[in-house]
C-alpha positions in Angstrom: 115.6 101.1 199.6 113.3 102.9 197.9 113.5 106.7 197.2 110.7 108.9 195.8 112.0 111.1 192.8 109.7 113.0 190.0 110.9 115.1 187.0 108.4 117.4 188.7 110.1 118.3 191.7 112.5 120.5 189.0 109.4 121.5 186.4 109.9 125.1 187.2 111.8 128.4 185.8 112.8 129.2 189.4 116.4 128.2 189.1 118.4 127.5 192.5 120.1 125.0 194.4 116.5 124.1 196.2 114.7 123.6 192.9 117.7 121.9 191.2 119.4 119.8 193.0 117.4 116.9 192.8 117.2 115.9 188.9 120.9 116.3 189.3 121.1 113.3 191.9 118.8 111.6 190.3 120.9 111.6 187.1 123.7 110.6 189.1 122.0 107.6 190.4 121.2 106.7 187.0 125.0 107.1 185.7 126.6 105.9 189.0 124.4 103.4 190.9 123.8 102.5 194.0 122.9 99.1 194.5 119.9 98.8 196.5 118.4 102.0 194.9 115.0 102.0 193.8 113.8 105.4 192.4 109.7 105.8 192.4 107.3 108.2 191.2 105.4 109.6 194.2 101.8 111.3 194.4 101.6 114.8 194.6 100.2 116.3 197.9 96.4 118.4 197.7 96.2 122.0 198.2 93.5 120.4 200.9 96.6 118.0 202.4 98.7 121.6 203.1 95.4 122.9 204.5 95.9 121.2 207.4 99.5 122.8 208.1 98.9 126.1 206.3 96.5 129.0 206.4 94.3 129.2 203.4 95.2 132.6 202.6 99.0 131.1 202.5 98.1 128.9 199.9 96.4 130.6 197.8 99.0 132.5 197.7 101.9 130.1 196.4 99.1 128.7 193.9 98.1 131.7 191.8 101.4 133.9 192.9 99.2 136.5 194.3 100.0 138.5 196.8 103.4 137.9 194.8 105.1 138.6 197.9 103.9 136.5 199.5 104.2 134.1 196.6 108.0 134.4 196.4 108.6 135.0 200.2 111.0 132.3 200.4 113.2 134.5 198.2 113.5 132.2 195.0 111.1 133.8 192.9 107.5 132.0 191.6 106.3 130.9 188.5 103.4 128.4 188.0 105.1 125.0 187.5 106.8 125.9 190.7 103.1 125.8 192.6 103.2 122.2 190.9 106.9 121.0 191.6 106.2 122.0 195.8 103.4 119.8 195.8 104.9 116.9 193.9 108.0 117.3 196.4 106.4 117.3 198.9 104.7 114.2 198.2 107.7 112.2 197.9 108.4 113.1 201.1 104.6 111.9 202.0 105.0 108.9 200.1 108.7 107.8 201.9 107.3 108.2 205.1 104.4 105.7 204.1 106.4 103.3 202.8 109.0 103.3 206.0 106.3 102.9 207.8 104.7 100.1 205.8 108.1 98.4 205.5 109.1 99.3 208.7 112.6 100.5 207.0 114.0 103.2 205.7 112.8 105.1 202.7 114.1 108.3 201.2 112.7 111.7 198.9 115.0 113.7 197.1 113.0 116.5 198.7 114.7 120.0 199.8 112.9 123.2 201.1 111.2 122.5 203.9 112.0 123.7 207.3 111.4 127.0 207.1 108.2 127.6 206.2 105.9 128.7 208.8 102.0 127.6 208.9 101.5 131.5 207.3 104.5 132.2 205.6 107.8 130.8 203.2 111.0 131.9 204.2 114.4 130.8 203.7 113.9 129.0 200.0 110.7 126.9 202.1 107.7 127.5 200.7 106.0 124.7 201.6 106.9 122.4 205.1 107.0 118.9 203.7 108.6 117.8 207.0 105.2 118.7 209.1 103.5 117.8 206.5 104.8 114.6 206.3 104.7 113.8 210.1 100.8 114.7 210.0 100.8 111.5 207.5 102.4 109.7 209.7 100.0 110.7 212.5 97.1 109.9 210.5 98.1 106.6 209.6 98.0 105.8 213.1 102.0 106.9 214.4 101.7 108.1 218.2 105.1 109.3 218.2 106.8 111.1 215.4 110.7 112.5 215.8 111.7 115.1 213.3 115.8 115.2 213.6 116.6 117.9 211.9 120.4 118.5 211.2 120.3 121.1 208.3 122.7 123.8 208.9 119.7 126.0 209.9 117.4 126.2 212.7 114.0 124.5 211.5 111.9 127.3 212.9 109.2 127.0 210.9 108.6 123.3 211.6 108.7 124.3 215.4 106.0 126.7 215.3 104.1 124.2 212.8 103.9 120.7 215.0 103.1 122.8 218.5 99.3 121.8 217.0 100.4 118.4 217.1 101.3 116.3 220.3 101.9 113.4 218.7 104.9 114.9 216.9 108.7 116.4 218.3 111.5 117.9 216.7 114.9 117.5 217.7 117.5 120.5 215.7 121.1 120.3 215.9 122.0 123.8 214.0 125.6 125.8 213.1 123.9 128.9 212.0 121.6 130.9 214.3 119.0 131.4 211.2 115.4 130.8 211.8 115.9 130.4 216.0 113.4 129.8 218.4 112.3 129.1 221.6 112.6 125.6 223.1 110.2 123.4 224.2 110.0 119.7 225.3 108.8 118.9 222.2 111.1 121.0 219.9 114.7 120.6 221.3 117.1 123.1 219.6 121.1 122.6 220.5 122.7 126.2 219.0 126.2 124.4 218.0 127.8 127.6 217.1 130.9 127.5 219.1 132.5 124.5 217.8 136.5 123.6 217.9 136.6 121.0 214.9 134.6 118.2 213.7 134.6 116.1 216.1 133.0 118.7 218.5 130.1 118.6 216.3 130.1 115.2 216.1 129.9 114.5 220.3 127.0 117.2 219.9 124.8 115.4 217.7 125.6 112.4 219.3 124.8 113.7 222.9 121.4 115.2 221.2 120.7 111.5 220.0 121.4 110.1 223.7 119.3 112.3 225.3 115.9 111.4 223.1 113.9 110.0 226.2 112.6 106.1 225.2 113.3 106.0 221.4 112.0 102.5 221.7 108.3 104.4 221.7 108.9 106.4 218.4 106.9 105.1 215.9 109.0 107.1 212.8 112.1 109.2 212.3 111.6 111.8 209.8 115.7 113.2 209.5 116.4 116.4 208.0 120.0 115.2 206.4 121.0 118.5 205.3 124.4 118.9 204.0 125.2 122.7 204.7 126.8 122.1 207.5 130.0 121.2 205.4 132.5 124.3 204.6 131.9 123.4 201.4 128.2 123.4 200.8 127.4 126.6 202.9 128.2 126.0 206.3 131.1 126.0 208.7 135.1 126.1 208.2 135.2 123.3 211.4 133.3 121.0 209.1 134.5 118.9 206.3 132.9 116.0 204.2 134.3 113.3 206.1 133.1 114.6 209.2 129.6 115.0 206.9 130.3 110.9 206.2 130.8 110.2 209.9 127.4 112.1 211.0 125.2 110.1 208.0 126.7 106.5 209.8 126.2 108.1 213.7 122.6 108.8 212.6 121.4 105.9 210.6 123.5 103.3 213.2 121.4 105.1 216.1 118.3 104.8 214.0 119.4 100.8 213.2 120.4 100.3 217.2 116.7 101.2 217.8 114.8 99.3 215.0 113.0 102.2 214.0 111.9 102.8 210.5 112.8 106.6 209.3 112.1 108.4 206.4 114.9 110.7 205.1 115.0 113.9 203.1 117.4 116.1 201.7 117.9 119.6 202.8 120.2 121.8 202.2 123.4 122.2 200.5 124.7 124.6 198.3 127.0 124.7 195.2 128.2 128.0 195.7 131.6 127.2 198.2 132.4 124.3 195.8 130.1 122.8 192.4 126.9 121.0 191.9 129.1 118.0 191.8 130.2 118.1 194.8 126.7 118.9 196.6 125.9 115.6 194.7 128.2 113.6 196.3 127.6 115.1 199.7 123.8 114.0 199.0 124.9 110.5 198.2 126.5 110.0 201.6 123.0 109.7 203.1 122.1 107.5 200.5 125.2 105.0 200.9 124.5 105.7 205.0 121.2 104.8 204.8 121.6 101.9 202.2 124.8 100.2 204.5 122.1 100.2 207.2 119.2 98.6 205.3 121.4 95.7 204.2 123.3 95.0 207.9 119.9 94.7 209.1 118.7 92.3 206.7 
């Protein structure tokens, strides 16, 4: 399985989990191996690419830091190599939904940041929406039908408001924390899972949201949102713990398999302030195995 990692993702002074996060996975896929794992340089994305997702005004914003804030609206600061790592992580995610769709597979992006920035403005440590972004690729390599499942922790408004330009493309959002809410529409489902018993409860709601996606034989590409904030431990919700985190990578990626159809994977979030970076490493990696478990059962 291949996975699209740069140095450049990190190449900035603005220090968070978002903007961190993914040398240190990369590092642990280096020391601690997956087999199947193949990490690759992607291309960065054009200030033109974004054009076609964000207003001009947006952009030229986040690439000379003026208005600065507007700049650092998604509230982690801006600096210059940061207007260079949101392109290049960005195109990884670009680049992983080519090659699933090329390979017909699965592919990966240790990408993070995404969801909640909105066609005029960042918000919520999103400056840039790789996830619309990366679905207009897909549409203009020919995909008809393009499913954003989005299970970070957070509501993916931003995405919602972004793809209602595009037919072609849906989001589905299964979300703990009201942050980022919107209005639903037939193509941007959002289930508000707030009011959960224990794990399992969330589990039957992602699962019922899965069920419910009308002919999934028709979808041309899954882009997931594989955020790991729902876990108590990486920001999210005390009902919530890393096995249930384990169970929801296999639900997805077995629903995905059960369908044949190829899905690009990203990130999200997750957060090493409950626990360590460690840990938010190894939460990552339970994608990664998911996804990889999946890729060779259905070789």
């Amino acid at each position: 399985m291949k996975i699209f990692y740069d140095a450049k993702y990190n190449l900035t002074g603005v220090s968070f989990d978002t903007t961190r996060k993914a040398s240190c996975i990369a590092r642990s896929l280096g020391d601690d191996p997956i087999e199947g794992v193949e990490l690759l340089s992607p291309r960065p994305v054009t200030w033109s690419d974004l054009a076609k997702i964000h207003c001009p005004k947006f952009l030229e914003a986040l690439r000379t830091g003026e208005p600065r804030d507007v700049a650092e609206g998604a509230g982690l600061g801006w600096d210059e190599a940061y207007a260079v790592a949101i392109r290049w992580s960005t195109g990884g995610l670009c680049d992983a939904v080519i090659e699933a769709l090329e390979s017909k597979g699965i592919a990966g992006s240790l990408s993070s940041g995404l969801h909640h920035a909105h066609r005029s403005r960042a918000e919520g440590y999103c400056s840039v929406n790789g996830l619309a972004m990366a679905a207009v690729v897909a549409v203009e390599r020919g995909a008809r039908r393009v499913l954003i499942l989005d299970l970070d922790a957070h509501c993916g408004g931003g995405t919602a408001e972004i793809i209602e330009a595009w037919p072609q493309i849906e989001q589905v959002d299964v979300s703990v924390i009201p942050f980022d809410t919107y209005t639903p529409r037939a193509d941007a489902r959002l289930i508000l899972a707030t009011s959960l018993r224990d794990g399992d409860d969330y589990l039957d709601i992602v699962q019922g949201a899965l069920e419910e996606i009308a002919d999934p034989e028709s979808i041309d590409l899954v882009i997931y949102n594989a955020g790991m904030d729902p876990a108590r431990t990486a920001g999210g919700v005390p009902q919530i713990d890393v096995e249930v985190m384990r169970r929801r990578e296999e639900l997805v990626f077995g629903w995905v398999r059960s369908h044949g159809l190829p899905v690009a994977w990203t990130l999200a979030g997750g957060y090493s302030r409950g626990a360590s970076m460690e840990h938010v490493v190894d939460l990552h990696r339970l994608t990664i195995e998911a996804a990889v478990a999946r890729t060779v059962s259905s070789t």
